[in-house]
N, C-alpha and C positions, 0 to 999 in steps of 0.2 A: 599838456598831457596828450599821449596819442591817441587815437581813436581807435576803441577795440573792433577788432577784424573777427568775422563770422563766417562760417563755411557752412551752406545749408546745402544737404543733398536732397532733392524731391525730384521723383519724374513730375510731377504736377507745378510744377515750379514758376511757371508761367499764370497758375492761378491764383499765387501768391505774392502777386508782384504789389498790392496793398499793401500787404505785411512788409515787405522789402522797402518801398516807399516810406510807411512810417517811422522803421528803424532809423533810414538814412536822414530824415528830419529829427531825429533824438538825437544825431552823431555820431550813428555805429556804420562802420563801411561794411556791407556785403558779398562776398564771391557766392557764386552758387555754384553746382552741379542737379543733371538731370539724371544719374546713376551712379550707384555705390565704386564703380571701376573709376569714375572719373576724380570722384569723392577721394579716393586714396591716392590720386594721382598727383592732384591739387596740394593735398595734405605733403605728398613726397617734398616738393617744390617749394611751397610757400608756408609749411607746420611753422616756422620760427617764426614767423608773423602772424599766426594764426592765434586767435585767445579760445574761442567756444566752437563746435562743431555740431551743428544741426544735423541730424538722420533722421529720412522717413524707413521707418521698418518694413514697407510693402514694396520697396521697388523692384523692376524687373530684371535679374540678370542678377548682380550683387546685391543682394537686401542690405540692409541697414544691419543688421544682424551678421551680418556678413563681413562686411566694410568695416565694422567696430573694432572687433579684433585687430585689424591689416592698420589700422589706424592707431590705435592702442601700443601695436607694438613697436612705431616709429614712438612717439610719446606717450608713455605710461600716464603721465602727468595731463594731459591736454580733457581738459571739459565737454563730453559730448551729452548732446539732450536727444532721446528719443521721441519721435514722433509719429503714432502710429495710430488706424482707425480699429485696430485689432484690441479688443478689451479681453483677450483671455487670459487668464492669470498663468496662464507656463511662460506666453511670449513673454509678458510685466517679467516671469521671476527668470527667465533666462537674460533677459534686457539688466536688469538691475543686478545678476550675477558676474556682468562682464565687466560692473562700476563705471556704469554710467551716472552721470549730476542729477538726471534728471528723467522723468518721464511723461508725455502730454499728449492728450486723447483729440484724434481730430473731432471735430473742425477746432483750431486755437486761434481765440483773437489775440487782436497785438497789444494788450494790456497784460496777456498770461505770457505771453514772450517774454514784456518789457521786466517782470517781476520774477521771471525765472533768471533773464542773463545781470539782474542786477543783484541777487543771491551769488551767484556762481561768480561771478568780479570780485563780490564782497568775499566771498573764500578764497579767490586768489590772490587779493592783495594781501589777508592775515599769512597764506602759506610765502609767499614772497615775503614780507617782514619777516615772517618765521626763522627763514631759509637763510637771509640779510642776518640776523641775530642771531644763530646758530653757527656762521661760517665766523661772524667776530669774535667768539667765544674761542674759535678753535683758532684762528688765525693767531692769537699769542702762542698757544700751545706747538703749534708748527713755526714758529719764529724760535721757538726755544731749541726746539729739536734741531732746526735747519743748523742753529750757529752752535751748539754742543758739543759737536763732534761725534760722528754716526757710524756705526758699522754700515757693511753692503747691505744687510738685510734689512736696518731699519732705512736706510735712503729709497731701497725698494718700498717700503712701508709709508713714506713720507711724499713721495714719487705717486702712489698707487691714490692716497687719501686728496692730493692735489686733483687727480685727473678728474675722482670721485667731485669733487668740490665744481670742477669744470662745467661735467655733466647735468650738476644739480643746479647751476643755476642758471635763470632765463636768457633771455635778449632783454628784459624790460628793468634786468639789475647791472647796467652799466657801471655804472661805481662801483658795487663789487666787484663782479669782474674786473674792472684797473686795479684791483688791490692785489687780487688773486694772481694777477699777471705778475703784477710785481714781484710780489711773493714768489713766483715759480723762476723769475729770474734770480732773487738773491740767491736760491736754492741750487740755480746752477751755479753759481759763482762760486757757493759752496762744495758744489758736488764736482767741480774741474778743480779743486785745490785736494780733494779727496782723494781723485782717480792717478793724478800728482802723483800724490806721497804713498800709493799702494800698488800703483798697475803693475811693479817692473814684479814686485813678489808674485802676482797673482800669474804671474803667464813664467815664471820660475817653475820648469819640470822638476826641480830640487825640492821645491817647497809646497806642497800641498795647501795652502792658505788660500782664502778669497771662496768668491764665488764660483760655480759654475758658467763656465765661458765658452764662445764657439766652438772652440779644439774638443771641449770634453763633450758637448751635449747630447749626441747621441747616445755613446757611451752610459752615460751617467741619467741622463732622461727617460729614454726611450728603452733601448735596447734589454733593459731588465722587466720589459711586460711583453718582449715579443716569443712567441713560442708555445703558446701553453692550448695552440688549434683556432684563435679567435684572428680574422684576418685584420691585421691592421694598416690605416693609411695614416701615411703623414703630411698632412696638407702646410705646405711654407709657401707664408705669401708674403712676396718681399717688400721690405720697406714699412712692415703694418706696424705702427706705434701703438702702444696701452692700450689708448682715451677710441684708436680705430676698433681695434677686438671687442671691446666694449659695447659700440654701435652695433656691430653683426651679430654679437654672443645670443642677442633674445632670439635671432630666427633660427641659428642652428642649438639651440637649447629645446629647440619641436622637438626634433628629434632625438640627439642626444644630451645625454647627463653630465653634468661636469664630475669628475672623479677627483679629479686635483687641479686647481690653478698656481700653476710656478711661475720663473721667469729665470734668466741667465743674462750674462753680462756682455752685448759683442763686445770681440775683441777690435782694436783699432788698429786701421782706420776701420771706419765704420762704414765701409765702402763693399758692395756686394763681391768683389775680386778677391779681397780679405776674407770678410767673417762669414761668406756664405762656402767656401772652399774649404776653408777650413772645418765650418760644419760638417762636409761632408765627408773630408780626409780623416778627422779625428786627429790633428795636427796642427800648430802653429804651421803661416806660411814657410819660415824661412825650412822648417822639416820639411815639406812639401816639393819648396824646391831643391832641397837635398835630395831625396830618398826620388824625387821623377823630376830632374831637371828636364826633360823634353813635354812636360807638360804644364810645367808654370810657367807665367807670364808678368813679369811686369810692369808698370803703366804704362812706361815706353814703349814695348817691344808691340809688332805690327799683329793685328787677327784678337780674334775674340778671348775674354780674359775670363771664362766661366765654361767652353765646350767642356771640361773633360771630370764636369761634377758625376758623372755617372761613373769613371772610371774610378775617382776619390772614394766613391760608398760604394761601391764594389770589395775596394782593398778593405777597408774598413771594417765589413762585412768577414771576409775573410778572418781578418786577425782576431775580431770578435767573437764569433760564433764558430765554432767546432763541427756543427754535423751541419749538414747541406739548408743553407734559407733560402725559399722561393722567393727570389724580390723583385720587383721592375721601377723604373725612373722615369717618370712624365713632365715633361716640362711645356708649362703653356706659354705664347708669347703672342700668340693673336687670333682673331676668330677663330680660323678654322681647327686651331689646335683646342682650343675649348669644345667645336665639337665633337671633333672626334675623343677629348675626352669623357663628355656625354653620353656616347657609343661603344663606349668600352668600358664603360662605370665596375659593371656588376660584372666583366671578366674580370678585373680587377684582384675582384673579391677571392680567385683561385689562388694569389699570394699569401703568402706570410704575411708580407710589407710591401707597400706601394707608397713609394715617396712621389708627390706630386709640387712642383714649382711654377708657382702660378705668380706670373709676373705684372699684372696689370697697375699694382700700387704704384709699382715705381715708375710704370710708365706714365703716369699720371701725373707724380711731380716732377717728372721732367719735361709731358706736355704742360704742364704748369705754367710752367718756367719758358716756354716757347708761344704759346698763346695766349692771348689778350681777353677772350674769351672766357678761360678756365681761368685766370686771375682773378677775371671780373667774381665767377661762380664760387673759387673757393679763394676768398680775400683773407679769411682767417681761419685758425684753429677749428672752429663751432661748424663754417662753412664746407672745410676739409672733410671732416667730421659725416658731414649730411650730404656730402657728394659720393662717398666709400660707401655709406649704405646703399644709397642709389641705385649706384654699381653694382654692390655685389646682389642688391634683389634681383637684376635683371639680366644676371651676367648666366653664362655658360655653367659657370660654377657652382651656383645654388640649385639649379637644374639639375647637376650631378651627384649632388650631397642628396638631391630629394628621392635620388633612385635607389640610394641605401635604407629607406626610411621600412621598418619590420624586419630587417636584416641585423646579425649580431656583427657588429662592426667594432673596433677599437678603433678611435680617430686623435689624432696630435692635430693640434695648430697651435701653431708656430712664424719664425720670422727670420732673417737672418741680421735686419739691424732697423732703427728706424729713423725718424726727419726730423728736423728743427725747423721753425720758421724763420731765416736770418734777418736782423735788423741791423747789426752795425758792421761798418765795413774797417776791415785792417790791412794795412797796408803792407805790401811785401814784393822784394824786387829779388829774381832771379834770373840762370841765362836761359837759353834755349830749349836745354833739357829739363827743367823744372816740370812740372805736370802741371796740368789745368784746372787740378779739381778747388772747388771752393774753401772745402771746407779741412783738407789737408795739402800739404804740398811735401813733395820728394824731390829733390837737389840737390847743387854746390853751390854754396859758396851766398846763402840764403842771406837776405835782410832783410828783419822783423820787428817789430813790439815781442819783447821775451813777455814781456805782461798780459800779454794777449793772445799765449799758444804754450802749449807743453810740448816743448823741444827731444828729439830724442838722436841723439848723434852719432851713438853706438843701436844702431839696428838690429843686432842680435838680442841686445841683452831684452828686448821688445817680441821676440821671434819675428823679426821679419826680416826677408831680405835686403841685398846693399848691392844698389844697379852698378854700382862706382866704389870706387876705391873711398869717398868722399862725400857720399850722400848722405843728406840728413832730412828727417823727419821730422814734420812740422804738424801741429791738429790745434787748429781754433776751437778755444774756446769758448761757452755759453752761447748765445747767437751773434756771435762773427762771421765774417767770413770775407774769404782772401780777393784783394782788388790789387793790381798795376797800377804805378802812376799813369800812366800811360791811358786817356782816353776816362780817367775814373769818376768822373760823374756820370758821364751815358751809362758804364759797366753798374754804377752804383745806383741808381736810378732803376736796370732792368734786372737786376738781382734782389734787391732789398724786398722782402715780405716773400721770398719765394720759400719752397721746402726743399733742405739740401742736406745731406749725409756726408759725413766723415770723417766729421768731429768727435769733441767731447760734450757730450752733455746726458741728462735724463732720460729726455728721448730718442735721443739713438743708438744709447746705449742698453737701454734697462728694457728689454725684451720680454712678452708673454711665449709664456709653453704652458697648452693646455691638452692634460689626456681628460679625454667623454667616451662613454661608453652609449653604444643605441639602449632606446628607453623601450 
């Protein structure tokens, strides 16, 4: 069994080093901290390894009182014990209102330690079996569903209750988790036999069926709350999957309310050239390239394949709205553009609507996927997961959302598609013009696994365009993804466990759209 790990914050810390001593002869490992700032910092970094959390209530700078919450709301679930010389009963009932495990009166020996963290184990391992026993319960009930046969909405539903399932269980339920994984596999397998036998209807301007999709979402999301005096933004952070919204939701839920949590379907490929263009056009691409062929782009052709998203929701705007919208387009893509959107936060607010595109996710897994480093940091799902919060407490962004905070604000977030972790490689030979992307490919004259891609050979009937008289459209499914003979174990070695778009699956298909209103 492992040894449970303890985070004790005390400025005094050094006068405790008895107490730390004795633990570490019973077999509990120690970190400490000498401040409530470093206490959360720790926590950021090493919470998944983390079992109990010691706070002293008095310290200088961040009290323990302080720290609780910033720590709480990385894990709700994480056991802290207060520790304080303070005996008055507001601090006790402010301490024990914020649900903390425990509370202990200085001076404490290491007998009242030893009998508080082995209460607090002992309630973690019942909530752990609980959690173990809860998820087997449901785990048939989502085996039935998976293989049934599901509309869009319930795969959304099936989709949403997996991620749930993800979040809820620890690092210390491994077995579960290999189950759940599994389970979220057969579920794609299921859900790319799905997207199969329904895409060509859903993206049919003849046929009103399906889900709400790139081309429609503003449309149909957004646009029927703008207008009514209340300024709204719509914050699209590209590449954010579910299980990531999820992470950030408790800090922007300080401030604002959730009013509705939706979601929509990208369209494929699930590649930001596609479904974010489209987002903004209110158009399949191949309309796009119809109706402004001097502004589409595709894969092939030289220069940037996303410049003229402002021009897209400009027209958009137009055909939509009838009398005059103030709108403006921000697009972040590196420091300094974060702060200057910091700097302009609260002009902002003189809009209707201010779309903001904030690009750091996807720079992410693509630094990913480039360094050895950020491999190491986000190896999996859970790690991906705890890196995106990370980010976004410390980013540009959070700082700009907090200068709306007492302001009557309308706010969207949003995504234009999201990531897979690929694990199996399929193989496919094309010639020169073929594209590079992993997780789709466009060509002639293609060879593939038909069993391991949804082939699409008429382009049109898809809405997308056709570089060639003779191109066809390929999209790996589940977690695949496309290798050359050529060189392919190096290739398959430095791709395998990365996160990669533009396939079919759950996640990078099945999008959050959340409207909040300021609280």
């Amino acid at each position: 069994m492992d040894k449970i790990k303890i985070l004790w914050a005390d400025d005094e810390i050094d006068l405790l080093k008895p107490h730390l001593i004795f633990l570490q002869a019973k077999g509990y490992d120690v970190v400490t901290a000498t401040n409530g700032h470093d206490a959360v910092e720790i926590y950021l970094e090493q919470g998944n390894t983390i079992d109990v959390v010691f706070l002293d209530e008095s310290m200088p700078g961040l009290t323990g009182l302080e720290a609780l919450p910033r720590i709480k709301e990385i894990n709700a679930h994480v056991p802290v014990v207060m520790i304080t010389k303070n005996e008055a009963e507001a601090v006790m009932e402010e301490a024990i209102g914020s649900q903390i495990s425990d509370y202990l009166i200085k001076p404490v020996n290491p007998n009242q330690i030893l009998l508080t963290l082995k209460k607090i184990i002992d309630n973690k391992r019942l909530v752990r079996e609980k959690t173990a026993q809860d998820y087997q319960q449901e785990f048939r009930e989502l085996f039935m569903k998976i293989t049934g046969g599901l509309t869009h909405e319930e795969w959304v539903d099936v989709y949403k209750r997996i991620v749930g399932w993800e979040l809820r269980l620890d690092a210390n339920q491994a077995e579960v988790g290999d189950i759940l994984s599994q389970q979220k596999q057969q579920a794609n397998i299921e859900f790319s036999k799905f997207v199969g036998k329904h895409y060509f209807d859903w993206v049919d301007k003849n046929k009103e069926v399906g889900p709400i999709m790139s081309h429609s979402l503003l449309r149909k999301r957004v646009f029927p709350h703008i207008g009514n005096g209340t300024p709204t933004v719509l914050l699209l952070l590209d590449n954010l999957r579910y299980d990531q919204w999820k992470v950030i939701e408790p800090f922007i839920n300080e401030m604002f309310k959730t009013e509705q949590e939706s979601y929509f379907y990208s369209i494929l490929p699930t590649a930001t050239q596609y479904s974010r263009n489209a987002i903004f056009a209110g158009m399949m691409p191949a309309d796009i390239e119809t109706m402004f062929p001097d502004k589409w782009k595709n894969d092939t052709d030289e220069g940037g394949k996303n410049l003229s998203e402002d021009f897209f929701l400009g027209k958009q705007i137009e055909r939509v709205f009838r009398k005059g919208l103030k709108w403006d387009y921000v697009k972040v893509t590196n420091v300094n553009h974060g702060k200057d959107l910091n700097d302009n936060m609260l002009k902002y607010l003189n809009n209707d609507l201010t779309v903001i595109v904030y690009n750091f996710i996807d720079m992410l897994s693509h630094a990913r996927t480039e360094m050895e480093v950020l491999k190491e940091l986000a190896g999996d799902e859970r790690a991906y997961r705890s890196l995106t919060r990370s980010w976004f407490l410390h980013s540009p962004l959070w700082t700009a959302l907090q200068r709306l905070e007492g302001r009557d604000v309308q706010l969207f977030v949003t995504t234009d598609h999201g990531t897979i972790r690929v694990q199996s490689p399929s193989k496919v030979v094309g010639d020169r013009e073929t594209t590079t992307n992993l997780r789709y490919k466009v060509g002639r004259n293609l060879q593939y696994d038909p069993k391991e891609v949804l082939v699409i050979k008429e382009p049109k009937l898809a809405g997308l365009p056709r570089p060639n008289l003779s191109s066809t459209f390929i999209f790996a499914k589940e977690d695949n993804f496309f290798l050359y003979p050529n060189n392919y174990n190096h290739f398959f070695n430095y791709y395998r466990n990365t996160f990669q778009h533009g396939g079919i699956s759950l996640e990078e298909m099945i999008c959050p759209m959340i409207r909040m209103r300021s609280k």
